[in-house]
N, C-alpha and C positions, 0 to 999 in steps of 0.2 A: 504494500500500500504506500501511496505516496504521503508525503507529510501533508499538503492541504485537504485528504481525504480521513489520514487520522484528525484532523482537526474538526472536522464535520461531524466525525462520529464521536468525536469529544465533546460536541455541544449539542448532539443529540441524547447522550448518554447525561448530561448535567441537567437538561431540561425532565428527563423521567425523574433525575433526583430530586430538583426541585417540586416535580408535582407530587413523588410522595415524601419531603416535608411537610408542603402545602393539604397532607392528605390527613398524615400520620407525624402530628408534632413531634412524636417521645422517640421518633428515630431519628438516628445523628449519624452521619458520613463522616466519624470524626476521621479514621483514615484516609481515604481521599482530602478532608479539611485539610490536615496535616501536610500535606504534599505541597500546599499554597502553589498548583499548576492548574489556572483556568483556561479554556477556548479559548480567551481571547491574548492570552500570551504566545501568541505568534513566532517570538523570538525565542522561544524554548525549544530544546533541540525533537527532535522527529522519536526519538528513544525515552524522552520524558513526557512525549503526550501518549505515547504507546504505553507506557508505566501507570499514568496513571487513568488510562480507557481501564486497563485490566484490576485496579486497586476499588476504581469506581463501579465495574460489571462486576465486581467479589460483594461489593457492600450492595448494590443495589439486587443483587439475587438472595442474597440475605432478608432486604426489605421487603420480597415478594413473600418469602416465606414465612414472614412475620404476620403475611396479609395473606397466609392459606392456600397460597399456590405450589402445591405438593412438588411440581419438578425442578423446582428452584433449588436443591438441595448439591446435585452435580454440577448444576451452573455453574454456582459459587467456587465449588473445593476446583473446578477447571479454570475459573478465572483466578484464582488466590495461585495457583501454577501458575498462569503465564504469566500472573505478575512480578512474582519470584523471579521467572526467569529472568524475565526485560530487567529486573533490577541486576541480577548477574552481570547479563550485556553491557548496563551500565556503569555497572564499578571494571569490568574490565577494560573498556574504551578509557575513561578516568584512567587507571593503570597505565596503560598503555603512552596516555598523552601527556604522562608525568616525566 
């Protein structure tokens, strides 16, 4: 995927979040929060909006499942992997550029 595509799905993926804040007060994105990487930082590299699509599709399959949606359950534990990974990818490029 190209980076203005992971971007698109970064702010596709932020918009479901915010609808279930707006739904479901008492759930909090504090991992994705924590990341402080929104859509609209453009200048973040292509590896940290891929980090955090997968940080933000971990929590937000979480959300589903708090809201009874039974297949939400592998969602989650496949997106909490690929998030993993991409963090790998990133401390190794860092590495690398040291």
């Amino acid at each position: 995927m190209h980076k203005d595509e992971l971007i698109i799905l970064h702010q596709m993926l932020s918009e479901i979040k915010e609808y279930f804040e707006g739904t479901s007060p008492e759930l909090h994105f504090s991992q994705y929060n924590a990341l402080r990487i929104t859509p609209k930082q453009v200048h973040k590299s292509k590896l940290e909006h891929k980090y955090a699509i997968f940080v933000l599709g971990s929590e937000i399959a979480n959300a589903m499942r708090t809201v009874e949606f039974s297949a939400s359950n592998r969602i989650s534990a496949r997106m909490k992997e690929l998030a993993e990974k991409t963090l790998r990818e990133i401390e190794l490029l860092q590495q690398q550029q040291e």
